[in-house]
Backbone bond lengths (Angstrom), bond angles and torsions (degrees), N, CA, C in turn:
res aa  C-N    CA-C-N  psi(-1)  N-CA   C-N-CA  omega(-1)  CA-C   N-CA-C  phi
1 X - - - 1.466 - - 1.535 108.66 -
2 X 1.818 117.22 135.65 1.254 92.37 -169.92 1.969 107.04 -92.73
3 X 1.083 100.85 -173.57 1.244 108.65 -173.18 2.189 109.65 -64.12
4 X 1.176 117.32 153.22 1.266 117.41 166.75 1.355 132.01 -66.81
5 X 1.340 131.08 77.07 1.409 95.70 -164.73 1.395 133.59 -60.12
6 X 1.413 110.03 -178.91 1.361 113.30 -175.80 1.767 110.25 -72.32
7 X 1.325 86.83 152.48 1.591 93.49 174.86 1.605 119.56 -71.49
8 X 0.867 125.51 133.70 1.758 128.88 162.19 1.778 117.64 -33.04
9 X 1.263 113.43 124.96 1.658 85.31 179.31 1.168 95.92 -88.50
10 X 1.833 99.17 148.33 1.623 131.40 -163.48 1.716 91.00 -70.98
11 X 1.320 126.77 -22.75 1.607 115.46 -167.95 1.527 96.07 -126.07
12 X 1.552 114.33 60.46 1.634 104.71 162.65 1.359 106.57 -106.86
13 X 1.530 139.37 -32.81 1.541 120.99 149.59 1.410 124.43 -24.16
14 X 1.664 117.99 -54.62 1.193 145.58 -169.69 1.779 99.28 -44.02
15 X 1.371 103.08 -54.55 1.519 111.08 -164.40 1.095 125.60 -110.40
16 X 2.208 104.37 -7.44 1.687 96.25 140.84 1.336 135.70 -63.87
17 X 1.791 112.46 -27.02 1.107 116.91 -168.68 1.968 106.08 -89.27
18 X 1.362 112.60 -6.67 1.625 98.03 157.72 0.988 113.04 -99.41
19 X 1.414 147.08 -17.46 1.493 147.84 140.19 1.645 107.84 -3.37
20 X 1.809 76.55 -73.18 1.931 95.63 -171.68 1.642 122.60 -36.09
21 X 1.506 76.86 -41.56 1.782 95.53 -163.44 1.311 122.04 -53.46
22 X 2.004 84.84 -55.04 1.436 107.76 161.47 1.442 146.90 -47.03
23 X 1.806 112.52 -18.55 1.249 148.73 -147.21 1.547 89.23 -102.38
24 X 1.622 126.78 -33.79 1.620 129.06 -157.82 1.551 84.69 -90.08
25 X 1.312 132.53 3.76 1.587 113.38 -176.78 1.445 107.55 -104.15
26 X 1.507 120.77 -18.55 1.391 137.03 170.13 1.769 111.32 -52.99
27 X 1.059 129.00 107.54 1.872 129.56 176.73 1.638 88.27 -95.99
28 X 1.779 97.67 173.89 1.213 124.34 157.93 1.615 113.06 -42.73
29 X 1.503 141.56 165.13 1.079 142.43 130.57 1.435 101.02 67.08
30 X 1.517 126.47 32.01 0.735 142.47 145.28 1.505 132.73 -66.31
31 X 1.450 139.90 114.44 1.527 141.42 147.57 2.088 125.03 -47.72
32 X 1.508 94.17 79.93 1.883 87.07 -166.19 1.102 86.44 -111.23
33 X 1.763 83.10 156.87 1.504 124.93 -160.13 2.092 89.26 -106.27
34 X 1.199 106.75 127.79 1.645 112.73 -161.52 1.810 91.11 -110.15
35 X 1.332 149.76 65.29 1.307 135.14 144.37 1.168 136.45 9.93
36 X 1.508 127.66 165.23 1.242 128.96 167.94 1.279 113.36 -122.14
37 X 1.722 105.38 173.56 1.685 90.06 -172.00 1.239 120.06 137.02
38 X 0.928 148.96 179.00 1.520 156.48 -162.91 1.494 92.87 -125.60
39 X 1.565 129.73 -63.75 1.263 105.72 171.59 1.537 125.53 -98.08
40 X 1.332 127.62 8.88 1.704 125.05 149.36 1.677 115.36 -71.39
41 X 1.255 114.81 -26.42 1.388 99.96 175.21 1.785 114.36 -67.48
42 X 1.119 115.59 1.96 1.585 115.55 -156.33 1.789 80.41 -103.80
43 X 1.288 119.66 -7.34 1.448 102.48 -166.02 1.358 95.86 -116.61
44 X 1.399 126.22 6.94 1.643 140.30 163.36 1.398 106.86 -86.29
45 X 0.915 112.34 -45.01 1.414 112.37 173.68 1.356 129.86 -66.36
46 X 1.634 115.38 -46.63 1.377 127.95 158.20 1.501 117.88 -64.06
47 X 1.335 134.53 -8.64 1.360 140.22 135.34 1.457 108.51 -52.41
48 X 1.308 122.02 -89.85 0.837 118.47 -172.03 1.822 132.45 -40.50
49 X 1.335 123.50 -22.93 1.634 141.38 148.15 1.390 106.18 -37.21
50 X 1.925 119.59 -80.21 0.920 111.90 -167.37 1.409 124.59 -54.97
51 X 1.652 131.39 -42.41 1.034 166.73 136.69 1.879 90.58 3.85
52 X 1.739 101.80 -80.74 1.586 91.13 168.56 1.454 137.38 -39.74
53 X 1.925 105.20 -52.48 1.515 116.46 -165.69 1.925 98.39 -71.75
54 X 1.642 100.38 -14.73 1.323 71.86 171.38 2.047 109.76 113.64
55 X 1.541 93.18 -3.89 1.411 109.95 -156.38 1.903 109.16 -84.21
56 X 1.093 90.52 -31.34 1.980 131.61 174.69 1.301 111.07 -111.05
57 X 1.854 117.20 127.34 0.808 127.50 -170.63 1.555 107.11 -141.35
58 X 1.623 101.78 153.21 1.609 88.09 175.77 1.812 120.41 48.15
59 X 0.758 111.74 30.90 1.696 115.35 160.96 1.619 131.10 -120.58
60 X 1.134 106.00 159.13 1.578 117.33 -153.33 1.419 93.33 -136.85
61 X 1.260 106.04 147.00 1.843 122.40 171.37 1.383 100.64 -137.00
62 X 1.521 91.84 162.81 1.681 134.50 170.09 1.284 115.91 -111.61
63 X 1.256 115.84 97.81 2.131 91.75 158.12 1.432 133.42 -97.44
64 X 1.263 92.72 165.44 1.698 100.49 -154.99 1.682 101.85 -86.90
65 X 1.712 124.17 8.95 1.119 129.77 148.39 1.068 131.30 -166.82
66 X 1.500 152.82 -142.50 1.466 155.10 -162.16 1.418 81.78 -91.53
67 X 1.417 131.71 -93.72 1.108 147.03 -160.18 1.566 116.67 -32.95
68 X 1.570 118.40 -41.21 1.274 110.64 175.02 1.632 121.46 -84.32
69 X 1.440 101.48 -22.29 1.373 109.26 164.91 1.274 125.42 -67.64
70 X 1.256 122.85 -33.80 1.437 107.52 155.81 1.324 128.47 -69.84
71 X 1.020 113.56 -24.33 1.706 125.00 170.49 1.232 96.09 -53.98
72 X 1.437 117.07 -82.05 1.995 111.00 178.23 0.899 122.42 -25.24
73 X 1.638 117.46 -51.54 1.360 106.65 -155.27 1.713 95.26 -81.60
74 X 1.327 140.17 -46.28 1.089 144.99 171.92 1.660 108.90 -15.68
75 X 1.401 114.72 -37.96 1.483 125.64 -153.68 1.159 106.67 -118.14
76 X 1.656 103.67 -7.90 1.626 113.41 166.89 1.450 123.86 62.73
77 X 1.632 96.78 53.70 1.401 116.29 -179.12 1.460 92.49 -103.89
78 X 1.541 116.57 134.20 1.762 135.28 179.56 1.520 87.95 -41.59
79 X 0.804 115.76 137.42 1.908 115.06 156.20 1.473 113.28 -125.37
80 X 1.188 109.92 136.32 1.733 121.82 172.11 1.962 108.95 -55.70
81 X 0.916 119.74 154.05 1.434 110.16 165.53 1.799 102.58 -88.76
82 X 1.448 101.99 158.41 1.160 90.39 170.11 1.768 161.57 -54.14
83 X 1.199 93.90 -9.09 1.338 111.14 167.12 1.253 132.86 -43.28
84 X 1.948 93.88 -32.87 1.111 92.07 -178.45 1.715 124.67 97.49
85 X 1.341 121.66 -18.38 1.229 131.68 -156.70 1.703 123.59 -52.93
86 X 1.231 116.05 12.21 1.399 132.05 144.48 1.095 134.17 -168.79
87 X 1.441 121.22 153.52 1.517 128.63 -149.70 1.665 108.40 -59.47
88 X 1.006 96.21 176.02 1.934 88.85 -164.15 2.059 84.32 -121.51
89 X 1.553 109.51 163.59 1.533 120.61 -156.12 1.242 81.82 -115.80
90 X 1.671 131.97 -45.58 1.512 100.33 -169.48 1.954 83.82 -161.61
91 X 1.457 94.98 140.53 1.433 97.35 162.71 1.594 103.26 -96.28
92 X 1.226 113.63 -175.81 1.695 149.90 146.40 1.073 122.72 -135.94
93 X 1.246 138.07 116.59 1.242 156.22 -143.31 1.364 124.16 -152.99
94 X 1.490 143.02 160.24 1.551 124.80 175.11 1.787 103.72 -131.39
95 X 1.111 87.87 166.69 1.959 77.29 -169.83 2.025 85.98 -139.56
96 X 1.504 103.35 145.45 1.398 136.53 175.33 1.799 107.94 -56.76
97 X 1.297 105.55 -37.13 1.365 117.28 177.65 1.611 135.00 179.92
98 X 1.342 142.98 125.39 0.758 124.86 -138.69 1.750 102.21 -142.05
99 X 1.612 126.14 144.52 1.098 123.24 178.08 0.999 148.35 -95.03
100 X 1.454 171.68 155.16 1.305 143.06 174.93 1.265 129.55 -19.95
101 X 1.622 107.69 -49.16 1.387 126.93 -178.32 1.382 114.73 -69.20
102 X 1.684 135.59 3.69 0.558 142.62 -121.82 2.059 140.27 7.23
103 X 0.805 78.11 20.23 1.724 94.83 157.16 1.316 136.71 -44.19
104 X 1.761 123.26 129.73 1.697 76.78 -159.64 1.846 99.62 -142.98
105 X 0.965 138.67 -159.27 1.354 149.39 -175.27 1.087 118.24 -111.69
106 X 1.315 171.66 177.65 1.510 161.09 162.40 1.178 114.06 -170.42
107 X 1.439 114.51 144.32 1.717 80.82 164.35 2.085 92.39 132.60
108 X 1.355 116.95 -37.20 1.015 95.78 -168.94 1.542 115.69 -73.15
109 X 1.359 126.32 33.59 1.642 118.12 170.31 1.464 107.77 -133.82
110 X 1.078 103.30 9.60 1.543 117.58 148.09 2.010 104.51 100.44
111 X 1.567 104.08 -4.50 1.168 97.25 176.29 1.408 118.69 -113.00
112 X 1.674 110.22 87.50 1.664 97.89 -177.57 1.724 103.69 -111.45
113 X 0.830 102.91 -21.21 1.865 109.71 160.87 1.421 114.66 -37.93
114 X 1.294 120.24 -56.01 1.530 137.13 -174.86 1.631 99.41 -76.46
115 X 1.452 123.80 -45.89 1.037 135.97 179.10 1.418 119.46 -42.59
116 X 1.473 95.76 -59.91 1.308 80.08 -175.29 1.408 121.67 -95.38
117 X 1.810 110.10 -8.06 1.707 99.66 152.32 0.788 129.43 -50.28
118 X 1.376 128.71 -28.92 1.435 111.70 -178.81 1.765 106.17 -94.09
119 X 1.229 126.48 5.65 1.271 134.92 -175.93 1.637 86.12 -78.51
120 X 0.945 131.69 -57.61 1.492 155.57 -137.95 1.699 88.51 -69.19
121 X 1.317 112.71 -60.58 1.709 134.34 -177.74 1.248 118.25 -39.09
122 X 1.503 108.85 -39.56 1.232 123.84 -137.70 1.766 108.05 -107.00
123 X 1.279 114.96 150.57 1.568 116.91 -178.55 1.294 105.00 -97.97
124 X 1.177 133.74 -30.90 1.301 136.27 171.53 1.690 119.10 -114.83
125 X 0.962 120.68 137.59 1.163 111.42 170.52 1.878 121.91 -141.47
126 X 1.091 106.38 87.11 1.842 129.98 -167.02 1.754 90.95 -73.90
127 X 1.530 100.59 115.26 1.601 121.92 149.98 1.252 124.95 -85.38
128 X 1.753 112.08 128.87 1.368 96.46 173.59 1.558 108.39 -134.60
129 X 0.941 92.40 142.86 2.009 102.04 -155.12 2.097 90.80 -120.19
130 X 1.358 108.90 -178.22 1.381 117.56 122.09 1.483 120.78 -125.79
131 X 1.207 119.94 -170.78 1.436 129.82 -157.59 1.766 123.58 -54.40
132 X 1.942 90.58 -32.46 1.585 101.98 175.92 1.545 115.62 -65.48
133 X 1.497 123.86 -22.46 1.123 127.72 169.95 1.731 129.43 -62.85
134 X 1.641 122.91 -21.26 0.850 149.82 169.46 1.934 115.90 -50.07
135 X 1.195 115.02 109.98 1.426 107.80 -166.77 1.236 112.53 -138.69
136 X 1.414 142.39 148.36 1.630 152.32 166.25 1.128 92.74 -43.90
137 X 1.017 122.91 -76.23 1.738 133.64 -149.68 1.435 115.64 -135.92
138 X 1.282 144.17 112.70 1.729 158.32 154.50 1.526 70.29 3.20
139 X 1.994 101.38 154.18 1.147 120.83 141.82 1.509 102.19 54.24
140 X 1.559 145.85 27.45 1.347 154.18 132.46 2.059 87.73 -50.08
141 X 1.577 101.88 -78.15 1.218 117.92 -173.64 1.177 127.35 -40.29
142 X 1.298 97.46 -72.39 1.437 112.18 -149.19 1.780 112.30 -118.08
143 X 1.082 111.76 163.17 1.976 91.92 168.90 1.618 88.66 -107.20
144 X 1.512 82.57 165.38 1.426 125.56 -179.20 1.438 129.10 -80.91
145 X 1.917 115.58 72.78 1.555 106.54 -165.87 1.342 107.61 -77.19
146 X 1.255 96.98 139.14 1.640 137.29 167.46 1.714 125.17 -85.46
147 X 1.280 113.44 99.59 2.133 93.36 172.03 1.018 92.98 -111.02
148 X 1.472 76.01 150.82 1.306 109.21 -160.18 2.112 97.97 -125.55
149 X 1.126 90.52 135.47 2.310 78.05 164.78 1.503 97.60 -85.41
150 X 1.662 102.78 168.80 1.605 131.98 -138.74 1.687 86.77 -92.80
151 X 1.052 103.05 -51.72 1.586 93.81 171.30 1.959 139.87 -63.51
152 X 1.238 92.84 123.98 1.773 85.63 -160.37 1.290 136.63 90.94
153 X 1.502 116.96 -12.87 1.452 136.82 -156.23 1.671 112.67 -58.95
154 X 1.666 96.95 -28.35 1.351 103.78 170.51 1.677 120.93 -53.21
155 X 1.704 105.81 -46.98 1.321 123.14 161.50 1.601 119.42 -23.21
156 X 1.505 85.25 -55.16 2.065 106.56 -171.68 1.632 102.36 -52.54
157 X 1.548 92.23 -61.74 1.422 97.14 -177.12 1.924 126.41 -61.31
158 X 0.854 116.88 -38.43 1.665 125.77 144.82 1.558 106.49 -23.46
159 X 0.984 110.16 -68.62 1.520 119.75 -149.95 1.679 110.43 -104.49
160 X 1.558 127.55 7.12 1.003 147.89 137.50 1.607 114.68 -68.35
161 X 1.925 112.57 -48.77 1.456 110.84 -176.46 0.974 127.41 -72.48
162 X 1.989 112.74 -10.02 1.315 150.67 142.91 1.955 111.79 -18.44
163 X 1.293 99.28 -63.88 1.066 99.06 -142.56 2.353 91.12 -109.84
164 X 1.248 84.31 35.49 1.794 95.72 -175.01 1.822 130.26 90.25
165 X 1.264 93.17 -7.22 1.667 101.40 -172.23 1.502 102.50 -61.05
166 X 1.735 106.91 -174.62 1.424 114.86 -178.61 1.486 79.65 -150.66
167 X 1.608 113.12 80.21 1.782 104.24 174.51 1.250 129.03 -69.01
168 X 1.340 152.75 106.27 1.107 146.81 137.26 1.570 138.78 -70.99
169 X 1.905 121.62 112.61 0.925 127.44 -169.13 1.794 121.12 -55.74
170 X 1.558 115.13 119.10 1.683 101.83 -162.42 1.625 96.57 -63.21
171 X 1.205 100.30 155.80 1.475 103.13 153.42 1.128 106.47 -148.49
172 X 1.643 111.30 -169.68 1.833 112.43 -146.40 1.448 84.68 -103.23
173 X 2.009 107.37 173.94 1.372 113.24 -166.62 2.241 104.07 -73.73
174 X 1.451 83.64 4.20 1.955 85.38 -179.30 1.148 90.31 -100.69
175 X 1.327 150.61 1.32 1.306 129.97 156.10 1.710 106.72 112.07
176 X 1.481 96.98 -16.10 1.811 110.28 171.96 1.565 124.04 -85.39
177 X 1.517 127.10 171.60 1.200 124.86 -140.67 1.123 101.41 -86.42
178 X 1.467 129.96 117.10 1.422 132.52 -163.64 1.783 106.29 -87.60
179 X 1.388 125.55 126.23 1.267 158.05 -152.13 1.619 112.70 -115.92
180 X 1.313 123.91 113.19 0.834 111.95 169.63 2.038 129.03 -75.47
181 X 1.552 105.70 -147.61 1.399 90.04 158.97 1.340 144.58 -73.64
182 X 1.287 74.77 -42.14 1.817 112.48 165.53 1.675 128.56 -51.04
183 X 1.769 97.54 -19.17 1.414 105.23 -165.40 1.640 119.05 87.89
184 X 1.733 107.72 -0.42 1.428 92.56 -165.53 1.705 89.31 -109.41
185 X 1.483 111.90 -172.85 1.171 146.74 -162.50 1.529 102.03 -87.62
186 X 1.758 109.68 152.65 1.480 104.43 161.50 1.521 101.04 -155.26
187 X 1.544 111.00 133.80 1.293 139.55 -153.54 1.664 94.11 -107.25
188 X 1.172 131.51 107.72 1.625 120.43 167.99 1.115 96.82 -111.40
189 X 1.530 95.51 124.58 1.649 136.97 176.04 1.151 105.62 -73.49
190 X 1.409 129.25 132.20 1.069 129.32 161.79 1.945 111.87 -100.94
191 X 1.035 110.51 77.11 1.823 102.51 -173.72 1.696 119.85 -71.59
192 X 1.433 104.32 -5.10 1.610 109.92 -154.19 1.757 104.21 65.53
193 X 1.746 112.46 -174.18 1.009 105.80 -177.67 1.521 133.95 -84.39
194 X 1.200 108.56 125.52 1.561 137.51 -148.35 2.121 91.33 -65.14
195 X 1.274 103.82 103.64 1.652 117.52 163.47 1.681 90.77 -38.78
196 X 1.747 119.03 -87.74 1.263 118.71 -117.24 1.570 88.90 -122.41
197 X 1.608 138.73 84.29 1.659 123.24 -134.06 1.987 80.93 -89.11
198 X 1.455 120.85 -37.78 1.451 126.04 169.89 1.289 117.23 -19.58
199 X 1.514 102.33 -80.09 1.899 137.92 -179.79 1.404 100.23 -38.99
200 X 1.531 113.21 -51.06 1.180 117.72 -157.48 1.715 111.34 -83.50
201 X 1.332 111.51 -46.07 1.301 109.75 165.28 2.095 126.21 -64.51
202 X 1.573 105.11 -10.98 1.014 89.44 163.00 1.620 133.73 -86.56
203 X 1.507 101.70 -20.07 1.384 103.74 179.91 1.631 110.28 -64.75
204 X 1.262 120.48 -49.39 1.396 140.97 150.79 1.529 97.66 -12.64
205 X 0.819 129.24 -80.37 1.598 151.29 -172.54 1.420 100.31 -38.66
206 X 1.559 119.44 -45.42 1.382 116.31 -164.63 1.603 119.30 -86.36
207 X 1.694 96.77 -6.84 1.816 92.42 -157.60 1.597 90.49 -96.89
208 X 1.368 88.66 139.35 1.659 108.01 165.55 1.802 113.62 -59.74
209 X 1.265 115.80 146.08 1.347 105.99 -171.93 1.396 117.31 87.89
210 X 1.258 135.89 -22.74 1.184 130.03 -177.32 1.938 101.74 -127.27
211 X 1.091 95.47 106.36 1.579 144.36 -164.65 1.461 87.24 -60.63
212 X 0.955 128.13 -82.32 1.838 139.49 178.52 1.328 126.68 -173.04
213 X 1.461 117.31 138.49 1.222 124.28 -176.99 1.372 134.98 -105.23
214 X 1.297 146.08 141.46 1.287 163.35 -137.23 2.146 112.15 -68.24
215 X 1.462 103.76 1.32 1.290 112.50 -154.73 1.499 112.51 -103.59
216 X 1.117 144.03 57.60 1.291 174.71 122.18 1.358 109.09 28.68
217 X 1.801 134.93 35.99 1.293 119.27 -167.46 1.609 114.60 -100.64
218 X 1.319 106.11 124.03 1.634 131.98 -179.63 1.261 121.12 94.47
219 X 1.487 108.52 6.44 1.640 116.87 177.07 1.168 118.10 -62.46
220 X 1.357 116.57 -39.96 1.222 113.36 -175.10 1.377 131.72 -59.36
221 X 1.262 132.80 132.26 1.366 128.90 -178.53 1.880 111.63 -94.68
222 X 1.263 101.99 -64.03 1.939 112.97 164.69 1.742 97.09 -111.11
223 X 0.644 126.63 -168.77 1.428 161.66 160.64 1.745 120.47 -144.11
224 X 0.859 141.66 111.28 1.371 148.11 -173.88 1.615 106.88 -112.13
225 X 1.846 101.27 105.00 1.057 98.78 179.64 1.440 122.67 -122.16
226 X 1.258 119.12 122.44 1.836 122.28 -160.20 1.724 105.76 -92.67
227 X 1.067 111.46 123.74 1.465 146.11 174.43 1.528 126.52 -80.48
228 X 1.167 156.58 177.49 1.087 170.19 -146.72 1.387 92.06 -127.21
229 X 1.507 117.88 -41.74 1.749 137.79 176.32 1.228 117.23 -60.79
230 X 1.518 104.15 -64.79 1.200 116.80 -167.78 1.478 114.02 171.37
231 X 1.266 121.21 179.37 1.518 126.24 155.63 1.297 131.12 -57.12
232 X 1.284 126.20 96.89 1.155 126.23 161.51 1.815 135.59 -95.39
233 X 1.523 121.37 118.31 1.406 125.84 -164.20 1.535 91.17 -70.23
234 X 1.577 136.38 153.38 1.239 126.51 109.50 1.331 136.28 -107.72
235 X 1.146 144.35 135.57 1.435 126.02 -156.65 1.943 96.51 -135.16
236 X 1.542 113.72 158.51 0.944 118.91 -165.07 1.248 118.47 -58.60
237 X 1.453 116.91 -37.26 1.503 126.03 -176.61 2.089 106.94 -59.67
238 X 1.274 96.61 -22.71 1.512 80.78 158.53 1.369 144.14 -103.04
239 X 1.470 110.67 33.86 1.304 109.72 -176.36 1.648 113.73 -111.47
């Protein structure tokens, strides 16, 4: 009997069409920041189109991991080496979940390390979600991955369950020890919804052993969120 395939996801219109949206903020001679993701890869690709027809010129990307970088380069988008050697003009990116404040979650494709370096780089930084991503409060949704390095990690997790989590070690869809780029580990926290997402990402921030965490506060520049309706912007100045 052969295998079932997988289902279609019910929201990939949803997150070509904020991709798209996202794609009209990209100029010529631009430094872009290329995301990960189920719906940032749709906005690597739609780079890479115009790029062909001719529409984009003179531009160069970064990706925010292994996986999208080969995608680029596959499609033969300029890529920066990693170094990094100049600041990037605008990412596109997708986030796990996101808050009024625009605040956001990251992290579930295992690259938020890279993520948010290049978040860090960047003068703009355009989210593109659809609507299910939209949340009251961090961590309603989604948990909160954590990397962690391989050494001690047990430690991490201690001292995460410390502070309210419900850690679970990721692993891969074969059931083996899932690896980031880096080689390190990622612990998704389950906290419920996160009171203080600031407070909380700074303590995070301080502990040795824990590499970086999934918690994205003030990065956002727009958020672009696609609807059943339509496109809707949110941008920081309105929160």
């Amino acid at each position: 009997m052969s295998a079932t395939p997988p289902s279609p996801d019910p929201y990939a219109d949803l997150k070509q069409a904020a991709a798209e949206h996202a794609v009209g903020f990209v100029q010529s001679g631009m430094v872009i920041g290329l995301g990960t993701g189920s719906t940032a890869i749709f906005a690597t690709r739609l780079i890479a189109a115009r790029l062909r027809e001719g529409q984009l010129r003179d531009l160069v990307a970064i990706a925010t991991s292994r996986a999208t970088h080969d995608e680029a380069a596959r499609l033969e988008i300029p890529l920066l080496a990693d170094e990094m050697a100049r600041d990037i003009d605008l990412t596109i990116d997708g986030a796990d979940e996101v808050d009024p404040a625009l605040n956001l979650i990251k992290g579930g494709g295992g690259a938020l390390l890279r993520e948010k370096l290049v978040a860090e780089a960047s003068s703009r930084e355009i989210i593109v979600v659809d609507y299910t991503k939209l949340s009251p409060r961090l961590g309603t949704n989604h948990s909160l991955p954590v990397e962690v390095i391989p050494f001690a990690w047990q430690s991490q997790a201690r001292f995460l369950r410390s502070l309210g989590a419900r850690p679970t070690k990721r692993r891969t869809a074969g059931g083996g020890e899932y690896r980031t780029d880096q080689g390190n580990l990622i612990l998704d926290c389950d906290f419920g919804p996160i009171e203080e997402p600031a407070a909380l990402g700074a303590l995070l921030d301080h502990r040795a052993g824990i590499m970086e965490h999934g918690l994205f506060i003030g990065r956002a520049s727009m958020v672009v969120v696609a609807r059943p309706e339509g496109i809707e912007e949110l941008t920081a100045s309105r929160t």
